[in-house]
N, C-alpha and C positions, 0 to 999 in steps of 0.2 A: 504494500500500500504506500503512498504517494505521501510524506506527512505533511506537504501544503492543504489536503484532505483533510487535514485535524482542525482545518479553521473555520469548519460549517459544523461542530459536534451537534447544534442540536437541530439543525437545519440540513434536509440532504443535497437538494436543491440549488440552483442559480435559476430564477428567473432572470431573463432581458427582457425588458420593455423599451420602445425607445422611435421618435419617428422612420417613416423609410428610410432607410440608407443609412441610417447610425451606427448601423455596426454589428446589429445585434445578433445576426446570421454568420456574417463573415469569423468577425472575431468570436462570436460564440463556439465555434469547430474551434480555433486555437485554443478558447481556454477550457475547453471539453479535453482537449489533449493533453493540455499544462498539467491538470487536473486530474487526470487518468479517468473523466468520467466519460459516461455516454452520451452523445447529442440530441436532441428533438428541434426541429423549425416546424413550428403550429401550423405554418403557411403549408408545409410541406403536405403534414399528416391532414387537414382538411381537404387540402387538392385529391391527395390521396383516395382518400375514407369517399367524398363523395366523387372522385369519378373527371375531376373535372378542375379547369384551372380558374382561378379566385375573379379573373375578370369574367369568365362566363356565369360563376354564383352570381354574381353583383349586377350584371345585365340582368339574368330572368328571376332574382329574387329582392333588388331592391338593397338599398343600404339598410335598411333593418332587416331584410331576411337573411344579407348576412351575416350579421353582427350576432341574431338568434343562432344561425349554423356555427358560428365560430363559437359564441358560449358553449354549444349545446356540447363539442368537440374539448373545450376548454377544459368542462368540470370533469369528462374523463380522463384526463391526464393525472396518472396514479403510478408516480415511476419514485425510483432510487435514483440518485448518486449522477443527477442530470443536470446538462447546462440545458436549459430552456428558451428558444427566443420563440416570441410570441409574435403575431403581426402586429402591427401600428396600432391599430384599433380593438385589441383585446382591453382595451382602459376604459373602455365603454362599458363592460361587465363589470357593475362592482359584485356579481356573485363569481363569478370566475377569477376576478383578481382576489377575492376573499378565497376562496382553494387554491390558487397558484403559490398566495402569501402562506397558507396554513401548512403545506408542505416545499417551502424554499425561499431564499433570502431575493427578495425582489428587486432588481438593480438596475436604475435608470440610466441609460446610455445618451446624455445629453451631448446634439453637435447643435450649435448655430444655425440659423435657416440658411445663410450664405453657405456655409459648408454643405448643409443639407442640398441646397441650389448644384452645388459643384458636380456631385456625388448619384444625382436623380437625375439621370438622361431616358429612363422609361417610364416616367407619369401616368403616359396614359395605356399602357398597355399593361404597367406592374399590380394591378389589380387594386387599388390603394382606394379606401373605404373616403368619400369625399363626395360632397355634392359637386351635380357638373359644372357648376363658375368658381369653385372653392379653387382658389392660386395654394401654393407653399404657405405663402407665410400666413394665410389666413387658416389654415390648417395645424397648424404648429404654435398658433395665439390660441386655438380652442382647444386643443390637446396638452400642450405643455404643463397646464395648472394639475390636469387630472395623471400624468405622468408622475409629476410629486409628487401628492398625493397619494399614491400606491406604493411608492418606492421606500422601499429602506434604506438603500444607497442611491447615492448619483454619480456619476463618474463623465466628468466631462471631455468627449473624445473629438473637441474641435482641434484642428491643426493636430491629431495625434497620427501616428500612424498605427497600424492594426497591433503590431506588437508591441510599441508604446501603450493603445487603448487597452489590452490583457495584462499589462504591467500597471495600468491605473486600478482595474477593477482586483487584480491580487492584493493591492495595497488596500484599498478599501475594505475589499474583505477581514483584511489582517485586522486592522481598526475598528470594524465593526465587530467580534467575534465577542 
């Protein structure tokens, strides 16, 4: 066993939350490896589970029918010893973020909308839970509040790069334990 693994004893978990392109996929796989644990992207297991990619849920079900599909997937996630990223808009469940929090240490991957800008060259195809005139930064003014708010950590990965962002969030962990 891994002893940087001794600094979640009573949490087994890493939740990411964090908007698109934060990081929370990318760097998630490295610190799932740092870590020696397993990975999950919610994005993934929902395209998965139902059949189908997250911009075709959102066409035939609607930004609340997917937000329902994504909790409904959410509150199943019943894993050990996992880094977790979540889509952008799992912050929307406070019952899913209340199970996500009850089994893992919840860790906000905050970057700047400007970085965010840099980073999101597929808006409209990345399947990204948002009314059709919602821009970035109008998206990241109404998420951000509710992103703290769930978070037990924040880890700000503006100007970081991937293994700098996994060396922020180690440290935080250290800190918070």
């Amino acid at each position: 066993m891994n002893p940087e693994n001794t600094l979640i004893p009573s949490k087994d978990n890493i939740v990411l939350i964090g908007m698109p392109a934060s990081g929370k996929s990318t760097c998630g796989v490295l610190l799932a490896k740092r870590m020696q644990y397993q990975f999950l992207d919610t994005d993934l297991l929902i395209q998965s589970q139902e059949g189908r990619r997250l911009i075709s849920i959102i066409k035939e079900k609607g930004l609340a029918g997917f937000c329902r599909i994504e909790e409904q997937w959410l509150l199943q996630v019943n894993l050990q010893q996992h880094v977790i990223a979540t889509g952008g808009s799992a912050i929307y469940s406070t019952r899913a973020m209340a199970h996500l929090k009850a089994c893992g240490i919840v860790v906000y991957l905050f970057a700047a909308p400007d970085q965010l800008r840099q980073r999101l060259t597929d808006w409209d195809t990345r399947g990204i839970i948002a009314a059709p005139d919602q821009k970035l930064e109008m998206l990241f003014k109404e998420r951000n509040p509710l992103y703290r708010q769930h978070a037990q950590l924040t880890v700000d990965t503006t100007g970081l790069t991937q293994t700098q962002t996994v060396d922020a969030i180690m440290a935080v962990l250290k800190k918070g334990d």
